[in-house]
C-alpha positions as CSV (number, residue, x, y, z in Angstrom):
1,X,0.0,0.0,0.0
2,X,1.3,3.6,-0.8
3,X,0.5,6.4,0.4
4,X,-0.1,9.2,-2.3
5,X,-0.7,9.3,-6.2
6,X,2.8,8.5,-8.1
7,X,3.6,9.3,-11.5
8,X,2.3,6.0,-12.7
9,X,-1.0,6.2,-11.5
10,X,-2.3,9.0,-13.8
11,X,-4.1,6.7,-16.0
12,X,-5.4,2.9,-15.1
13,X,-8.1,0.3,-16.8
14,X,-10.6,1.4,-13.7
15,X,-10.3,4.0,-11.1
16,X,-12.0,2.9,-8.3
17,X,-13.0,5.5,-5.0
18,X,-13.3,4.3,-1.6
19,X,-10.8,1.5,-0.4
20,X,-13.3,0.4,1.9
21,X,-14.5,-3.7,1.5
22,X,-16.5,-2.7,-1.6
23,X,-13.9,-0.8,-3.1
24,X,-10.9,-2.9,-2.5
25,X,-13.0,-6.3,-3.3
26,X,-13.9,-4.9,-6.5
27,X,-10.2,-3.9,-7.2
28,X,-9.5,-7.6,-6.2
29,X,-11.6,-8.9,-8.9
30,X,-11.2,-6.4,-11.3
31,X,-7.4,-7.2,-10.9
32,X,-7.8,-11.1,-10.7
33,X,-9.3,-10.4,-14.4
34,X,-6.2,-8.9,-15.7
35,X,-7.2,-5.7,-15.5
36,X,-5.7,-2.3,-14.3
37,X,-6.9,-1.1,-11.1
38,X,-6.0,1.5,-9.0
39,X,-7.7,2.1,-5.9
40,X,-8.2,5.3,-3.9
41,X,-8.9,5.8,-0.7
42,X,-9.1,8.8,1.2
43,X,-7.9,8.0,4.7
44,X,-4.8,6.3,5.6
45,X,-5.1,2.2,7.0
46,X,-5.4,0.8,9.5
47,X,-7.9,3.4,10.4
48,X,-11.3,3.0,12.7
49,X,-14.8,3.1,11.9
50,X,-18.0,2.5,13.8
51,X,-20.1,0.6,11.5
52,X,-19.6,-2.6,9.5
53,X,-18.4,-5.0,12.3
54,X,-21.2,-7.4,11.8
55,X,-20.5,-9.9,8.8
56,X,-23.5,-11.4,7.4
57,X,-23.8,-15.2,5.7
58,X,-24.0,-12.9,2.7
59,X,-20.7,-10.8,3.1
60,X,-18.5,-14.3,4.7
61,X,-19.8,-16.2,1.3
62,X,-18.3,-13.5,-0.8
63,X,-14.9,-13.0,1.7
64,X,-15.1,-17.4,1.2
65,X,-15.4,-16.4,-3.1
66,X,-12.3,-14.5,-3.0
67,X,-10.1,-16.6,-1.1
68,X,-10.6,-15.4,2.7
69,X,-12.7,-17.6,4.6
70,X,-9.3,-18.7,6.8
71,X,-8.8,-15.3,7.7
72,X,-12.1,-14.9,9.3
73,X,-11.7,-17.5,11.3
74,X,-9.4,-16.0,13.8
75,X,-13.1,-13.3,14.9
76,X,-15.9,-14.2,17.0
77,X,-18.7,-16.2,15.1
78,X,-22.5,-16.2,15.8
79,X,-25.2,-18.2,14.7
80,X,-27.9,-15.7,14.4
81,X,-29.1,-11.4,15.8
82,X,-30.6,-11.0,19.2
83,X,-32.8,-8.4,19.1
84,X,-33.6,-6.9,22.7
85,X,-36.3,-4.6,23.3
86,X,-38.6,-3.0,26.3
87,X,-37.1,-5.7,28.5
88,X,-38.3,-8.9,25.3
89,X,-35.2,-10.4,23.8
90,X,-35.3,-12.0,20.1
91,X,-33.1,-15.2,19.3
92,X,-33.1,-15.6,15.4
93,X,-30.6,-18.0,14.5
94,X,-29.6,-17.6,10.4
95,X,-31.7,-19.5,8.3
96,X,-30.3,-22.2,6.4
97,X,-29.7,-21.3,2.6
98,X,-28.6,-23.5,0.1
99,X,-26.0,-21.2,-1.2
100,X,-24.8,-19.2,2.2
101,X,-23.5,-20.1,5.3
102,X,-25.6,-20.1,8.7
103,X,-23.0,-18.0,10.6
104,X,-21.1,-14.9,10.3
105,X,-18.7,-12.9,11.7
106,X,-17.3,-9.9,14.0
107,X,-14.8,-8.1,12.5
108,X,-13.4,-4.5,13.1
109,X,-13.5,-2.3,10.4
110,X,-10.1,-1.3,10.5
111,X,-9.4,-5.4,10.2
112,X,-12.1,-6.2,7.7
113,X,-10.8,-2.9,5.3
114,X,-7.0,-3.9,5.9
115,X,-7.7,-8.1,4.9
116,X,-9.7,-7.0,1.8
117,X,-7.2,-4.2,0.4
118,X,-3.9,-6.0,1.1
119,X,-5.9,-9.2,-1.1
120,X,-6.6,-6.7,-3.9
121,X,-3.1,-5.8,-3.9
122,X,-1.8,-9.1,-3.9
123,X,-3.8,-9.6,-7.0
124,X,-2.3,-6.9,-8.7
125,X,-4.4,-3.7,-7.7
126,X,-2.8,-0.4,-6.9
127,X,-3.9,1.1,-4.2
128,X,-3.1,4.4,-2.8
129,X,-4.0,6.2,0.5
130,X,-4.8,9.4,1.3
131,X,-6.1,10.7,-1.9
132,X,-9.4,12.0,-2.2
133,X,-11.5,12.1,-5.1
134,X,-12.8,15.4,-5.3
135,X,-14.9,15.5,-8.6
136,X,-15.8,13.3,-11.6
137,X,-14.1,14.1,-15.1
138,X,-17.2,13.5,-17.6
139,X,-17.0,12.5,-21.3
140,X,-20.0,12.0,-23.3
141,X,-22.0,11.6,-19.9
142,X,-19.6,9.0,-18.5
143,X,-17.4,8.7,-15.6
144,X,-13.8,8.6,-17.0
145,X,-11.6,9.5,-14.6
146,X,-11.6,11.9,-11.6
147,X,-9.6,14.8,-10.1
148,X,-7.8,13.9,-7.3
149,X,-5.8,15.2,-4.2
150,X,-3.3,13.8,-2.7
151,X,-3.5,14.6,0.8
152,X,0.2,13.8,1.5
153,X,1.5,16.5,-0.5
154,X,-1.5,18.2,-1.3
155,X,-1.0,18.3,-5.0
156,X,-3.8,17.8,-6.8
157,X,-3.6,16.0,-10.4
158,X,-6.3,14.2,-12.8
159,X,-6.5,10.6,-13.1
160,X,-8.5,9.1,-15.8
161,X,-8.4,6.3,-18.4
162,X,-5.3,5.9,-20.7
163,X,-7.5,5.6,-23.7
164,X,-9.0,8.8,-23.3
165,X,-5.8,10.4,-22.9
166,X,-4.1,9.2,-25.5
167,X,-6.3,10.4,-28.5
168,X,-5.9,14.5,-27.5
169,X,-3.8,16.7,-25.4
170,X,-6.9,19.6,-26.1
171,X,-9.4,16.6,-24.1
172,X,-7.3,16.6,-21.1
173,X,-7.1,20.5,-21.2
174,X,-11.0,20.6,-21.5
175,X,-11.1,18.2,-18.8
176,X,-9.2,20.1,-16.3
177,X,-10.6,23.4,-16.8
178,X,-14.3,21.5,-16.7
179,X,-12.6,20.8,-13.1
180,X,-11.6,23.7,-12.3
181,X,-14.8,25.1,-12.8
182,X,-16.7,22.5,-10.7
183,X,-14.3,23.0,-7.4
184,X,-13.2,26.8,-7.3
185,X,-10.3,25.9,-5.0
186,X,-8.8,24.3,-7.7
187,X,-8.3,28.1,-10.0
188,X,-5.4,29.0,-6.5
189,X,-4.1,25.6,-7.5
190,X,-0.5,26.3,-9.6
191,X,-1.1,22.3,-10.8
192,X,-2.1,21.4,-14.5
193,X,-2.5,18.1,-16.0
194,X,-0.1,15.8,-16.8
């Protein structure tokens, strides 16, 4: 994991925000495809959050799909939610499914978010840290790439996909002042596009 955008990451097959489990298991199986990924996530790992601890059957079957079922052995398993509620408690267990397990699992956020981006790097995503996707670069009413700062040295650069950077230097100029025009802080910025 790196921290901070590097000359190589302006351009990539698919630029994926948020390195959270979503993020990082899409980069893993974007990646696993032979495909370029780079990853971006705005906050530096391991880092804490409050929600998401709570694995369902649903989430451990897809952790099992991409190879990670032994790693969430080592957390607590249950069975089933207990609801409790003006002093009446709920015991549901998880219903058996022919496709999904009948458990799942604690896991901390910062452990869950570490397990899945360090896989999607070991498949042959790039991930960075601490770069924040600040606005989408449109073409044609697409998403193709985004601008981007990199909260280690605040610079603040475009990423988007080589294909669309290839064809025109003039696109790429469009591009950026279309960013500049969506986030104002970006006109004090001395940065241009590569």
């Amino acid at each position: 994991v790196d921290a901070g955008v590097g000359v190589g990451d302006r351009d990539a097959d698919v630029l994926t925000v948020g390195g959270g489990p979503a993020g990082a298991a899409c980069g893993y199986w974007l990646a696993k495809a032979g495909h370029d990924v780079l990853v971006l996530e705005r906050k530096a790992f391991p880092r804490e959050k409050t929600c998401g601890d709570g694995l369902t059957p649903r989430a451990v079957h897809q952790l099992d799909l991409m190879g990670l079922a032994e790693g969430l052995e080592q957390y607590h398993r249950y069975e089933g939610l207990r609801a409790m509620a003006h002093g009446l408690t709920l015991e549901m267990p998880w219903p058996e499914h022919p496709v999904f397990p009948s458990h799942g699992y604690v896991v901390r956020r910062r452990d869950l978010d570490q397990m899945v981006a360090d896989h999607a790097v070991a498949a042959g995503a790039r991930l960075r840290t601490r770069c924040e996707a600040l606005t989408p670069l449109l073409k044609d009413g697409l998403v193709r790439g985004a601008v981007v700062k990199d909260h280690e040295t605040g610079e603040i650069c475009l990423i988007a996909n080589a294909v669309n950077w290839a064809d025109s230097d003039a696109r790429v100029d469009q591009a950026w002042a279309d960013a500049v025009r969506r986030v104002p802080s970006l006109q004090q910025h001395p940065a241009q596009p590569p």
